[in-house]
C-alpha positions in Angstrom: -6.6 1.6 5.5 -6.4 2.5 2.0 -3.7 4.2 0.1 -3.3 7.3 -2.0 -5.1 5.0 -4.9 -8.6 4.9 -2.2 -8.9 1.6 -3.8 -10.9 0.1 -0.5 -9.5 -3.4 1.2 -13.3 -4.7 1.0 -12.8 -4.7 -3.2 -9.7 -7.3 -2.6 -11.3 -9.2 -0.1 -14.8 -9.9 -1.8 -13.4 -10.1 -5.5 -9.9 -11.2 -5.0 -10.9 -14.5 -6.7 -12.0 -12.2 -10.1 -9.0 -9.9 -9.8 -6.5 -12.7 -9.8 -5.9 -13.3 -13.3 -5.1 -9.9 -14.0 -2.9 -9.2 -11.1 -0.9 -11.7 -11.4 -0.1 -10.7 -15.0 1.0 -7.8 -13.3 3.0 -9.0 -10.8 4.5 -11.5 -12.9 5.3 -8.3 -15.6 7.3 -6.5 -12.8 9.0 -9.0 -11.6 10.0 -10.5 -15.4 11.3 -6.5 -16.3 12.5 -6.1 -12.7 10.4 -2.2 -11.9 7.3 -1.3 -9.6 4.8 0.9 -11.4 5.5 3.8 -9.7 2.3 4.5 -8.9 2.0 1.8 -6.7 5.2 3.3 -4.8 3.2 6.4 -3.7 1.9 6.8 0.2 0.0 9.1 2.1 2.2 9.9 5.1 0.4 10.5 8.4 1.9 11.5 11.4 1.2 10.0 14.9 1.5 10.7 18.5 4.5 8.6 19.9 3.3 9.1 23.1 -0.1 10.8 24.5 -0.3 13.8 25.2 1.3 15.6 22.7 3.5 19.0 23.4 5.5 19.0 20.5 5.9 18.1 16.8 9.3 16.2 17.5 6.6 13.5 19.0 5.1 12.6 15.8 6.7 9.7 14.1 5.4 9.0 10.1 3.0 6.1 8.8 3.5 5.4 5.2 -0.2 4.4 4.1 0.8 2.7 0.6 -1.6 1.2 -1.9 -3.0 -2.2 -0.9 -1.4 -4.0 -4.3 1.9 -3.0 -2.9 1.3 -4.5 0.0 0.2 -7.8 -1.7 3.4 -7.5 -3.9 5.9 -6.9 -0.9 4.5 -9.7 0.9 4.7 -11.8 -2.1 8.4 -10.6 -3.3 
Protein backbone atom coordinates (compact mmCIF):
# COMPACT_ATOMS: atom_id res chain seq x y z
CA UNK A 1 0.00 0.00 0.00
CA UNK A 2 1.00 3.41 -0.69
CA UNK A 3 1.77 6.22 1.59
CA UNK A 4 0.56 9.77 2.18
CA UNK A 5 2.96 10.52 -1.04
CA UNK A 6 0.27 7.98 -3.30
CA UNK A 7 3.41 7.27 -5.09
CA UNK A 8 2.14 3.54 -6.25
CA UNK A 9 4.53 0.39 -5.52
CA UNK A 10 4.05 -0.65 -9.40
CA UNK A 11 6.21 2.80 -10.24
CA UNK A 12 9.24 1.18 -8.08
CA UNK A 13 8.86 -2.08 -9.25
CA UNK A 14 8.71 -1.48 -13.22
CA UNK A 15 11.20 1.51 -13.20
CA UNK A 16 13.31 0.90 -10.29
CA UNK A 17 16.25 0.33 -12.70
CA UNK A 18 15.57 4.30 -14.10
CA UNK A 19 14.96 5.66 -10.67
CA UNK A 20 18.24 4.30 -9.25
CA UNK A 21 20.63 6.89 -10.00
CA UNK A 22 18.67 9.51 -8.55
CA UNK A 23 17.68 7.80 -5.41
CA UNK A 24 20.68 6.88 -4.44
CA UNK A 25 22.00 10.44 -4.63
CA UNK A 26 19.41 10.80 -2.24
CA UNK A 27 19.99 8.37 0.08
CA UNK A 28 23.53 8.77 -0.11
CA UNK A 29 22.70 12.91 0.72
CA UNK A 30 20.88 11.89 3.92
CA UNK A 31 23.00 9.64 5.17
CA UNK A 32 26.32 11.98 4.38
CA UNK A 33 24.25 15.11 6.39
CA UNK A 34 22.83 12.58 8.79
CA UNK A 35 18.56 13.90 8.35
CA UNK A 36 15.38 12.21 6.62
CA UNK A 37 13.48 14.60 4.40
CA UNK A 38 10.71 14.96 6.51
CA UNK A 39 8.46 14.40 4.12
CA UNK A 40 9.32 10.98 3.74
CA UNK A 41 8.71 10.63 7.70
CA UNK A 42 4.92 11.25 7.16
CA UNK A 43 2.20 8.28 7.45
CA UNK A 44 -1.33 7.79 7.04
CA UNK A 45 -2.45 6.01 10.28
CA UNK A 46 -5.19 3.47 9.97
CA UNK A 47 -6.76 1.77 12.58
CA UNK A 48 -7.58 -2.03 12.66
CA UNK A 49 -9.63 -4.50 14.36
CA UNK A 50 -7.42 -6.53 16.83
CA UNK A 51 -9.89 -9.01 16.99
CA UNK A 52 -13.29 -9.59 14.90
CA UNK A 53 -16.00 -8.41 15.92
CA UNK A 54 -15.50 -5.17 17.00
CA UNK A 55 -17.49 -3.64 20.22
CA UNK A 56 -15.30 -1.00 21.07
CA UNK A 57 -12.59 1.59 19.92
CA UNK A 58 -10.05 0.30 22.59
CA UNK A 59 -9.83 -2.78 19.89
CA UNK A 60 -8.21 -0.84 17.24
CA UNK A 61 -4.57 -0.89 17.17
CA UNK A 62 -2.66 1.74 14.56
CA UNK A 63 -0.88 0.97 11.11
CA UNK A 64 1.56 3.57 10.12
CA UNK A 65 1.20 3.42 6.15
CA UNK A 66 4.69 5.40 5.37
CA UNK A 67 5.93 6.37 1.96
CA UNK A 68 7.48 3.52 0.01
CA UNK A 69 11.16 5.38 -0.24
CA UNK A 70 11.22 5.17 3.46
CA UNK A 71 10.69 1.87 3.39
CA UNK A 72 13.55 1.25 0.93
CA UNK A 73 15.70 3.62 3.09
CA UNK A 74 14.98 1.76 6.53
CA UNK A 75 15.59 -1.42 5.02
CA UNK A 76 18.71 -0.17 3.57
CA UNK A 77 20.00 1.89 6.84
Amino acid sequence: ASGPDEFPYWLWRDYGHHLAPVITKIFNSSLKHQMVPSLWKLANVTPIPKESPLHECNQLRPISLTNIIMRIFERLV
